[in-house]
N, C-alpha and C positions, 0 to 999 in steps of 0.2 A: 468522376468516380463518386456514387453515392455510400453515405454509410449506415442509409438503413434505419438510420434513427428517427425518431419525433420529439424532438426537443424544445419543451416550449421555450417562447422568447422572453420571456419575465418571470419577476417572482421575486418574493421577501428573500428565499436565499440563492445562491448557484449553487452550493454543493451541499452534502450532507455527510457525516459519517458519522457510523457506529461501531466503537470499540475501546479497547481498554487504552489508556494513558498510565504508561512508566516513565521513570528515570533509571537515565543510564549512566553509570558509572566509568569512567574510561583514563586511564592511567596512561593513555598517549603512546609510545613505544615501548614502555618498561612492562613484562607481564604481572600480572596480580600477586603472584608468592613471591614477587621484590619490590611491591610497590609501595611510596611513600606518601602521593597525592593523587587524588582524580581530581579529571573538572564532572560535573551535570550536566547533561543532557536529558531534556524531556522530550519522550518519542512516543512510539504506537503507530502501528502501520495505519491506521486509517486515519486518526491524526496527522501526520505527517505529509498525508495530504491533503488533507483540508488548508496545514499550517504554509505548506508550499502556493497552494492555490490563492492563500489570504495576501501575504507578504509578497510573492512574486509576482504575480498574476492579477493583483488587485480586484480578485474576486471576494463575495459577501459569501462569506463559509462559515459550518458549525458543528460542535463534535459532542454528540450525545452520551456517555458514560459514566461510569461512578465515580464517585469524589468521596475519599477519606477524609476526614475534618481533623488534621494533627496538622504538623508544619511541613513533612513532606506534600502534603496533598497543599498547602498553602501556597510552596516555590514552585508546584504544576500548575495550578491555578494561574498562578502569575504570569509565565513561560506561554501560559494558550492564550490568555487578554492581550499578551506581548507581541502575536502574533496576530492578532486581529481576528482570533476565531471566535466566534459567539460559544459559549458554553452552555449544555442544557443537561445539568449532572440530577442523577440520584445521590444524594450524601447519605454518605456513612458514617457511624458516630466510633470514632477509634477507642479503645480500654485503655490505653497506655500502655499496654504491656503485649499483647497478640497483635490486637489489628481490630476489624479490616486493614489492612495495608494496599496501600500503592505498590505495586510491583516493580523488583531491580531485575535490572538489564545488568551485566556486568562484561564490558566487552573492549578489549586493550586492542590497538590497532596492527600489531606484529609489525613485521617491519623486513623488505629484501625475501629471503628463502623463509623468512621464520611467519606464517599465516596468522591472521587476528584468531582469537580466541574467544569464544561469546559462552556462559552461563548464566544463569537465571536463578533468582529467589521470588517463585509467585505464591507463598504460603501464604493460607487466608486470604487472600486477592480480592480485594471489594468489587471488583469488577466483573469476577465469576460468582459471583451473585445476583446479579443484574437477572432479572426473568421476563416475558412478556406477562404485560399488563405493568408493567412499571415504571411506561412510558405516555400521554397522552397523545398519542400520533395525531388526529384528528386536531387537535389544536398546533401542534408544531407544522404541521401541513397548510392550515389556514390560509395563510399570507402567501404560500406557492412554496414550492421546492423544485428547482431546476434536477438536477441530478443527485442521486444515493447511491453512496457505498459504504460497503461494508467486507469483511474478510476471513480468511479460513484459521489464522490465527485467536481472535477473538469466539471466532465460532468452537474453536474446539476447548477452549478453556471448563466450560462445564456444560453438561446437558441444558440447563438451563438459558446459560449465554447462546447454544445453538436455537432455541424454538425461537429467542429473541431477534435473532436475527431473520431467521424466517417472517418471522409476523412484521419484522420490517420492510421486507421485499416485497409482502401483499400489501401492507397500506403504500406503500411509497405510487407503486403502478397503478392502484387504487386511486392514487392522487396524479394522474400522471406525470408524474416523476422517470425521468430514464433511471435506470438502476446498473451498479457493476458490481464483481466482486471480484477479490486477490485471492484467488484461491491460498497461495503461500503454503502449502501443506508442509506443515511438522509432523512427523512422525514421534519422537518423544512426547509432544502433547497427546494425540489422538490414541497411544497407546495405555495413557491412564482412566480411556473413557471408552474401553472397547474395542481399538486397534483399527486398524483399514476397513474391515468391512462394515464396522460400524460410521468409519469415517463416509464411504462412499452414498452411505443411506442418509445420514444426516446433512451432507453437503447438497445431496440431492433436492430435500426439501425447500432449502434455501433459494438454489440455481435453479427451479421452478419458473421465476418471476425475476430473471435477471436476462438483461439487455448484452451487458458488453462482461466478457470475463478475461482477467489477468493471468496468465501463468502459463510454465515453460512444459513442457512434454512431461516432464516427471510430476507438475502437480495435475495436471489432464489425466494420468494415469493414473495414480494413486487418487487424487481429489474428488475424481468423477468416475471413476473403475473401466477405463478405455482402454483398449489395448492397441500398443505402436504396431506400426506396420514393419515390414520387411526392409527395413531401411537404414545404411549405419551411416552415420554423421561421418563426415571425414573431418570435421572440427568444430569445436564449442561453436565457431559462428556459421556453421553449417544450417540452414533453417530446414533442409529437404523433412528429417524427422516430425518437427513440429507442421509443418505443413500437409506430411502425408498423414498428421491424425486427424485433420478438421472434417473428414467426411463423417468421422465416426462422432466427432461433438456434434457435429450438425442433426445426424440422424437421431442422435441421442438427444440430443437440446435445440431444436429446427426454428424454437422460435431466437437463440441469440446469434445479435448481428455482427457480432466484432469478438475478433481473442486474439490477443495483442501478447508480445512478453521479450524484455529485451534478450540479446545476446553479449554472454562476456567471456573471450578467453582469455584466460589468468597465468602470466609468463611469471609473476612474481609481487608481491604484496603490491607493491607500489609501480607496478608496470601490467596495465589490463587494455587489451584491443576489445572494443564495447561497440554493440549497434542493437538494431530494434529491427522485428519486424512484427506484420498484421495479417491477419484475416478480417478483411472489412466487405460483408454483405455481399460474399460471390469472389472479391477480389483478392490477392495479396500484393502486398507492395512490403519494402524492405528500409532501411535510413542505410546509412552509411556506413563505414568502419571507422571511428576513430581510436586512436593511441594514446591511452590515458595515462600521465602521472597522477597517481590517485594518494591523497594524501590519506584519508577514511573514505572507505567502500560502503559505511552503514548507511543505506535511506537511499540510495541509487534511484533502485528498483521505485520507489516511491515517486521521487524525484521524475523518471517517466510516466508514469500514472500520474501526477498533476500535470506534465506539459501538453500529456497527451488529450487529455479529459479537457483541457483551457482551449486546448485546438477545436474538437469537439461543439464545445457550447460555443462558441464564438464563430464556429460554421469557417472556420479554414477547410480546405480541401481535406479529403483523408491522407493524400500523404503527405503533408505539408503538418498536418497532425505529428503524427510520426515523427517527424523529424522534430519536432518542438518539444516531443516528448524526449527523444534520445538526446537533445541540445541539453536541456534542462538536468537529465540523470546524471551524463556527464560531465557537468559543472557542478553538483552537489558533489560527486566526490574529490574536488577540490578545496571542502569546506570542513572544518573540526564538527563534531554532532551530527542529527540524523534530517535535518531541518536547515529549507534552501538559507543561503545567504544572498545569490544571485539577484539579479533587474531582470526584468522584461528585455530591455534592449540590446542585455549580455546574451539573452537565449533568444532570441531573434537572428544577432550576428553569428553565435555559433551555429545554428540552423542551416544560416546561407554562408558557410563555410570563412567563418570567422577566425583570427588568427590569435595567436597569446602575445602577443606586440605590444607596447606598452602604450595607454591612451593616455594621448597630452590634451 
């Protein structure tokens, strides 16, 4: 089973990503109107994989974004070096009193019947500032760049953050770079910049010059303006829906090869049946079902978008891909934060049907 890709074999980096870096605040079981402590986490969906791909997967990764210059953007700073990401920031010079700021995440884990709760303070956001031409592509490109990504979150934060990403996608393929994106579609974002239909024109531009793309039947539809087929799920891990839309990506977007997006049905915070499936270059193939105690569900998603992408560049089979990717999503949310904790050899054995047994 081929995946349609051209992946070079070298290069100064393996991965790339563009987008914002927050901290997220998380008070562990206790909701936020009783909370007396968080711990920090530093996230961002494109991040996150990068930060996965560094630590886990022992790949050369880098994440290009703005950088507030106060002490939060100091403890981010530090969290991306910790992780082994190369950093290639625009800095912003904080007032002391507005910003620019780093963006909070604020996101308590719930816990049994009562579901996590995520809101957001992105006021001022140095990151939605970010524009093209504020980048020098052409030199970060130099040395090679294996694969780019970037996503629908980041893109929708301001007009501006979207051309950026666009002008990313053309130099990247420019450079032959394979390219992906996470659709991820927010709706409360994209509604402060024009709603859906501006969403689906903006994301368009983007998805122009993109290779592989992420996302489940509802960011296909809203992210890329497709419409589902005649077809009703008999359950969350039902893939018949997402599968009956690929004709319509295809026609619509003929030149990408791959659109990937896990599945999860959610019996209760901490009890989620989770698997993956793909469209890869003509084919689909599917991972498995496993039965997860999840202790934090944030970064999942992430977490198979690095296994899967590491399968990928390293030329594993496509479904052997897959399943590296769904091993890896899977064992992130076993982990406090939105960023792996996991080895290679822990998502390897999960992969090939590894068990929770205790290693002596």
């Amino acid at each position: 089973m081929s995946d349609g890709l051209k992946i070079r074999k070298d290069g100064e980096l393996d991965f790339l990503s563009l987008g914002a870096l927050v901290h997220r605040l998380d008070p562990g079981i206790i909701p936020f109107r009783k909370a007396a402590e968080c711990r920090i986490h530093v996230s961002g969906g494109e991040f996150n994989v990068a930060a996965n791909l560094s630590d886990c997967f022992r790949m050369k990764t880098a994440i290009v974004s703005a950088m507030a210059d106060y002490p939060i953007g100091d403890l981010i700073a530090e969290r991306v070096l910790a992780m082994g990401v190369k950093p290639i920031y625009k800095h912003f010079k904080h007032d002391g009193v507005t910003g620019p700021n780093m963006a909070t995440v604020y996101s308590d884990r719930g816990f049994g019947v009562r579901g996590p709760v995520v809101f957001y303070n992105r006021a001022n956001e140095a990151a939605a500032q970010l524009k093209s031409g504020d980048f020098d592509w052409k030199a970060i490109f130099a040395g090679g760049v294996r694969w780019v990504h970037c996503g629908g979150i980041f893109a929708a934060l301001s007009p501006t953050t979207a051309e950026l990403a666009a002008e990313l996608m053309r130099e990247a393929k420019a450079a032959g770079a394979v390219t992906s994106f996470d659709l991820n579609f927010r709706e409360k974002l994209w509604k402060i910049h024009g709603g859906d239909t501006h969403a689906v024109e903006t994301i368009g531009k983007i998805v122009e010059n993109v290779d592989v793309l992420v996302g489940n039947e509802e960011d296909l539809q809203k992210g890329l303006g497709i419409s589902g087929p005649e077809v009703a799920a008999k359950s969350k891990l039902d893939p018949s829906v997402f599968f009956g839309m690929i004709d319509n990506v295809v026609k619509k977007l003929p030149h990408v090869k791959i659109v990937a997006t896990t599945l999860r049905e959610v019996h209760s915070t901490n009890r989620h049946s989770w698997s993956a499936v793909a469209w890869i270059d003509g084919k689909t193939c599917a991972a498995p079902t496993a039965e997860l105690d999840v202790l934090d569900r944030v970064g999942g998603g992430d977490g198979f978008a690095a296994g899967f992408i590491f399968g990928l560049l390293t030329g594993e089979a496509p479904e052997d891909a897959l399943k590296l990717g769904w091993a890896h999503g899977a064992l992130l949310t076993t982990f406090p934060g939105d960023t792996t904790m996991a080895t290679l050899d822990q998502v390897r054995a999960f992969a090939k049907g590894g068990t929770a047994r205790i290693q002596r």
